[in-house]
Structures are given as C-alpha cells and as structure tokens.
C-alpha positions, -999 to +999 in steps of 0.1 A: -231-699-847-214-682-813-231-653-807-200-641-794-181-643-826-199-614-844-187-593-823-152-603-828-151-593-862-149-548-854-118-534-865-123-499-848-147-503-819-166-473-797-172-488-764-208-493-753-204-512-722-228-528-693-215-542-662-237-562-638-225-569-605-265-577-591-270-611-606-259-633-580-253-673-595-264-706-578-232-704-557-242-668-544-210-657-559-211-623-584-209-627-618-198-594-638-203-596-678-184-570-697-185-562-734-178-540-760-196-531-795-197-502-818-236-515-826-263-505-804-286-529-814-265-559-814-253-545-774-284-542-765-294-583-779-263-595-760-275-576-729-312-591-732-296-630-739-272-623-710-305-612-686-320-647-694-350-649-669-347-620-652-357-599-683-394-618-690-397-617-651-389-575-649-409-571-681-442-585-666-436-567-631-436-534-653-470-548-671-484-555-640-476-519-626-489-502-655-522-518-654-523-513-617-515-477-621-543-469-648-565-486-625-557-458-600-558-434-623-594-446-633-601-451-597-592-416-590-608-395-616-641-416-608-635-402-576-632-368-586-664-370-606-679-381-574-668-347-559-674-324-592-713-336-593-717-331-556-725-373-546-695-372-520-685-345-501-653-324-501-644-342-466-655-375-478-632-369-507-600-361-485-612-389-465-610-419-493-577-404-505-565-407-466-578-446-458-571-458-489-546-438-509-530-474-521-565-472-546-563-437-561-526-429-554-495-437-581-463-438-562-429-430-578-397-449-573-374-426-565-347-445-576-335-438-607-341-469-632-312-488-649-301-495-677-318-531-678-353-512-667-349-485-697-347-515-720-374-534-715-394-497-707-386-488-739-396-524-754-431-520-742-437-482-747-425-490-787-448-518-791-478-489-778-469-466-809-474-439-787-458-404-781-452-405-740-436-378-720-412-385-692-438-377-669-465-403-688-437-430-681-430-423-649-465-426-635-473-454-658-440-472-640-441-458-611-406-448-620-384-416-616-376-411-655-370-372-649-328-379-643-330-410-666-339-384-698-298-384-703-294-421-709-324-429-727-317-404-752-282-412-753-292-448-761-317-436-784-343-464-770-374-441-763-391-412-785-399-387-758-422-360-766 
C-alpha cells in the first residue's frame, strides 16, 4: 500500500506542515517536500520516511554527543572533588579548565534546533523514561532548547518537567 494514500482519505484537514529546502539530491539541486495531515503521528512517520539516511545518521551524532557530554560532566565533577579534598589546588583547578576545557566543558549550540532535531531528541529522551528539563536536554545535546520550549510543546513530542 502507498503510503501516500492514507493521507488522501481527510475530509477536513488542519495543516501540520514541514518544508525542507536543506537536503540537497545527487544532482545538487533542492528538493522541497510539502504535506499536510490532521494526525500528528502519521506527520511525523512521513517526515522520518522522507529523512531516509539523514535521520539514523543525526540520531547517532546526538548519541555520540550525549555520551561525550556525560563524560565531561563526569570529568568535571572528578575535578571538582580533586579541589573540594584539597589534592589540586585552586590555581591548578582554573588551570585544567583553561588547557583543556574541551574535557570538562559542555558547549551549547546556539542555534536553535529544528524541527527534524526535536524529533529524533524526543525519540531518544522517550525511550530514557525520564523526566528532563530544558536545561537537562540542552546540555545533554549540547543544544539551545530554551527558545525551542514553544514547538516542542506545541508538537507535544517531549514531557518537560
């Protein structure tokens, strides 16, 4: 069956649309894919089979990043032990954070994620069965989720606490 045909079958329909203009084809020329669903869900399936390869490929970049970043975050509090017990000094502490702040430091994207980066966000933070704060996502990312709030409660795809 088409997946395309389900769709065709909405008498009164409430536009949820995406529009790509990124994804560039084998001829380098831009393909934009519109649609329009009253279902959520069944958007949000044609959006992941339209993303083919780029969505496993984003997915395990944000895997990789959130290991890397608890690594850090372990890295750093080990640190900080280091200081509270008196091994390193206040000035060696400064010092580690200043040579090496790529080990103990999480940056933050500053650009806001889209709508393709929510999704598969939201796809791993479910499967955690977790409660996470926009602030626990962003530094697990290492994205800027504070102006993103609006859409990912809008597309109901996170439970943010």
């Amino acid at each position: 069956m088409n997946v395309l045909s389900e769709f065709s079958t909405y008498k009164e329909i409430t536009p949820v649309s995406y529009i790509d203009t990124s994804y560039k084809s084998g001829i380098d020329m831009p393909i934009t894919i519109t649609f329009t669903t009253d279902d959520k869900s069944k958007a949000n399936y044609l959006l992941r089979t339209f993303m083919g390869c780029e969505y496993p490929y984003k997915k395990e970049l944000f895997y990789i990043t959130a290991i890397k970043n608890l690594f850090k975050k372990i890295d750093f509090q080990n640190l900080n032990s280091e200081l509270e017990s008196g091994e390193i000094t206040e000035e060696d502490f400064e010092n580690r954070l200043e040579t090496k702040p790529e080990m103990y430091l999480i940056d933050i994207n500053e650009n806001r994620p889209d709508f393709k980066d929510i999704c598969i966000i939201s796809d791993i933070v479910n499967k955690i069965e977790r409660d996470f704060s926009v602030d626990d996502i962003s530094e697990l990312f290492s994205v800027d989720m504070s102006n993103a709030e609006k859409d990912v409660v809008a597309y109901n795809l996170l439970e943010l606490k």
